[in-house]
C-alpha positions in Angstrom: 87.5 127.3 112.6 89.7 124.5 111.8 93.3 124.2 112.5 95.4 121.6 110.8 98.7 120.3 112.2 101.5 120.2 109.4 104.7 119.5 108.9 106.7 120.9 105.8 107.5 118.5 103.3 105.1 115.9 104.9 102.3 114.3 103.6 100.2 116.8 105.4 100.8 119.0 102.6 97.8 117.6 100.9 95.4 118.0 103.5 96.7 121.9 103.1 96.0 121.9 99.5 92.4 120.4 100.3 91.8 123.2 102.8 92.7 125.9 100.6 90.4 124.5 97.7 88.0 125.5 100.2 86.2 128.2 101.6 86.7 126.7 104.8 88.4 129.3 108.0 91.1 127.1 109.2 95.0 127.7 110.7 98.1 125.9 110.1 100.1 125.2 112.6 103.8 123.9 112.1 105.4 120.6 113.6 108.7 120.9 113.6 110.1 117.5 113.1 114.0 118.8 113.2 113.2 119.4 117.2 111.2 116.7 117.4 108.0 118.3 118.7 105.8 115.1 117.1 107.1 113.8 120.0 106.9 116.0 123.0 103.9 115.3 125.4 101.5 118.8 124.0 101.3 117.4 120.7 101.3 114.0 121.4 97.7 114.6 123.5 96.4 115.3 120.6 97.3 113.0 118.4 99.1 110.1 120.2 100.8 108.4 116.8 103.4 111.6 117.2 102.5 112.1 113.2 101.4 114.6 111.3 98.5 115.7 109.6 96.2 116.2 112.5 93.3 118.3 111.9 90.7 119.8 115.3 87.2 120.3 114.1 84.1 121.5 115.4 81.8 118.1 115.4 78.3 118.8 113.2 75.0 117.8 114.4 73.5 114.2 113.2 70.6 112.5 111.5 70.2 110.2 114.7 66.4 108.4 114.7 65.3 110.7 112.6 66.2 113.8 114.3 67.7 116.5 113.7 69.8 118.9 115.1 71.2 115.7 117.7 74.7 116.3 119.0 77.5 113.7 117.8 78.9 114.3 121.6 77.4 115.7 123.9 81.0 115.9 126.1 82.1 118.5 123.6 81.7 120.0 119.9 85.3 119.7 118.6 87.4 116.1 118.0 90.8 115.4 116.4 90.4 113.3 113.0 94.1 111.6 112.1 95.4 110.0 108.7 95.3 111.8 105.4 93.0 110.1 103.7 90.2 110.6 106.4 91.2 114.6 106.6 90.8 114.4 102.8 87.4 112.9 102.5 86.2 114.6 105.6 87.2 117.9 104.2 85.5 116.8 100.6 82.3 115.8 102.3 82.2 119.2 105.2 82.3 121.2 101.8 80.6 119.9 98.6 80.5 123.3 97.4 84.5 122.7 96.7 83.3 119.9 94.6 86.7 117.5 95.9 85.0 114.1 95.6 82.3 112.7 93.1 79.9 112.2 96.0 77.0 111.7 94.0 78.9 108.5 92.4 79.1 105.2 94.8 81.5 103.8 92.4 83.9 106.9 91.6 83.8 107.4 95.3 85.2 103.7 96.1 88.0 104.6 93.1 88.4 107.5 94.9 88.7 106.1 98.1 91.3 103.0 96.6 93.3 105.7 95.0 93.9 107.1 98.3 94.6 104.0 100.0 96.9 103.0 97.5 99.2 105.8 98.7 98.9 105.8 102.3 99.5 102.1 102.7 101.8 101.2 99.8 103.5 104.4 98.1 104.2 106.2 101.3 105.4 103.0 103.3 107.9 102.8 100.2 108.9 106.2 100.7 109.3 105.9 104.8 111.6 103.1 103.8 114.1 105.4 103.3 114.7 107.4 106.5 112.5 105.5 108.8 113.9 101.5 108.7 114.0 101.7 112.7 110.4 100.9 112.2 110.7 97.7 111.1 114.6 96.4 111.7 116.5 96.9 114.6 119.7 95.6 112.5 121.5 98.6 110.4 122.3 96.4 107.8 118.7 95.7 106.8 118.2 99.0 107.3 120.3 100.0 104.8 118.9 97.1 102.3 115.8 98.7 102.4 117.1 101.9 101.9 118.5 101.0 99.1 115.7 99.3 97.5 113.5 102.8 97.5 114.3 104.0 94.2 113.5 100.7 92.7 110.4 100.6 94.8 109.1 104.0 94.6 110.0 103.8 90.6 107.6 100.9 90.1 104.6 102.1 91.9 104.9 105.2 89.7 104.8 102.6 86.6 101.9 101.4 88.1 100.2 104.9 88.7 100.9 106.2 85.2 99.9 103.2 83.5 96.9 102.3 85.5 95.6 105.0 87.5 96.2 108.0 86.1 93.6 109.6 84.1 93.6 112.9 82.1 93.8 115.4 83.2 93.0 114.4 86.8 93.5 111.4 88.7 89.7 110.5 88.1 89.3 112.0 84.7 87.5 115.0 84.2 87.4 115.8 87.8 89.6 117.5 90.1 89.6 115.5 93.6 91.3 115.3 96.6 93.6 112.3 94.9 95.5 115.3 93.2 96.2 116.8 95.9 97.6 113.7 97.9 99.4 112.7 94.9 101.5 115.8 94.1 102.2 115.5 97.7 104.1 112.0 96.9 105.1 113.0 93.9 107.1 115.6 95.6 109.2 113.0 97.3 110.3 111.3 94.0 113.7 113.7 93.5 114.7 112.8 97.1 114.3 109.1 96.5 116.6 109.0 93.8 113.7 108.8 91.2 113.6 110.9 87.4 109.6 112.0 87.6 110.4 113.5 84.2 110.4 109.0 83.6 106.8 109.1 83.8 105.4 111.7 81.4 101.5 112.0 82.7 102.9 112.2 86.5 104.8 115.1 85.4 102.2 116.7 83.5 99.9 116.4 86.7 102.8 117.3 89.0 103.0 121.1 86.8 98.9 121.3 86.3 98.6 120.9 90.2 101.7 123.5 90.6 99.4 126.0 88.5 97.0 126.1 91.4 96.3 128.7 93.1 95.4 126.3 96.1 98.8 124.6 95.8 100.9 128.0 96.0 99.1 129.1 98.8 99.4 125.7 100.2 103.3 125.7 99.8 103.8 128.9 101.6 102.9 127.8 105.0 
């Protein structure tokens, strides 16, 4: 069993998706940021950032010298794996079967992995300009300035994505991968950052593809 830690309308979302393109048993269990429980001292045991996604799994045996069958640690079989982008390639590697990740491909993989990157470190910081500026400015004024600047921001990494990254009809081409999923996620957040999506017409024909999914309805009800 897994059990993933989500918040709705976070970027956990896409770890949801991922799980749900799975046959994997898992739970959801809901952070709620409006009373602040990323914050209180239960969740914050588990994951100590006080962010969401956090996902408990059972740890797998290694190849360790040659052995099989070799406990990862021997203190216990479960651990807590943080940041979407590890939850997503953890989740595509725990299940080929789901087929979530070229894993056969060295190269397609490192796309894959850039993609991904891409978003948590550049797109989403964009994004987390616009309600979280305490994180980097005490003054209100530059707060505000960067506030402000997330339309702009979030509308030219989009350029970039549609022009650059985006392949047909998946992020990676032919393939479906756990990049769809964290992109819908973000691509979510484009309406609330003052930002047309309708402006870049392949990210909108992904955004209604990935709404099509099965997956991504299910996801979306939790």
């Amino acid at each position: 069993m897994l059990t993933l830690f989500h918040a709705p309308g976070a970027c956990s979302l896409a770890s949801c998706i991922a799980l749900e393109e799975t046959d994997a048993e898992f739970e959801i269990k809901t952070v709620s940021f409006a009373d602040g429980e990323q914050h209180k001292a239960d969740y914050l045991r588990l994951n100590p950032k006080g962010r969401v996604p956090a996902l408990i799994v059972e740890k797998e045996p290694d190849l360790i010298a040659g052995k099989q069958n070799v406990p990862v640690n021997s203190k216990g079989n479960s651990g807590v794996i943080t940041e979407t982008p590890a939850i997503l390639f953890y989740l595509a590697q725990r299940y080929p079967e789901a087929n979530l990740a070229p894993l056969a491909d060295h190269f397609a993989l490192a796309q894959m992995q850039s993609f991904n990157s891409f978003l948590c470190s550049t797109v989403h910081v964009a994004h987390a300009h616009r309600f979280r500026g305490a994180r980097w400015a005490n003054n209100q004024s530059s707060q505000d300035d960067m506030r402000a600047k997330v339309p702009e921001n979030m509308s030219s990494l989009f350029t970039m994505i549609e022009e650059t990254y985006l392949g047909q009809p998946w992020v990676l081409g032919d393939q479906y991968s756990i990049c769809d999923a964290y992109l819908y996620t973000i691509a979510r957040w484009l309406e609330g950052d003052g930002v047309d999506i309708t402006a870049f017409p392949r990210v909108n024909a992904h955004f209604k593809r990935m709404e099509d999914r099965p997956a991504v309805q299910r996801a979306l009800r939790h």
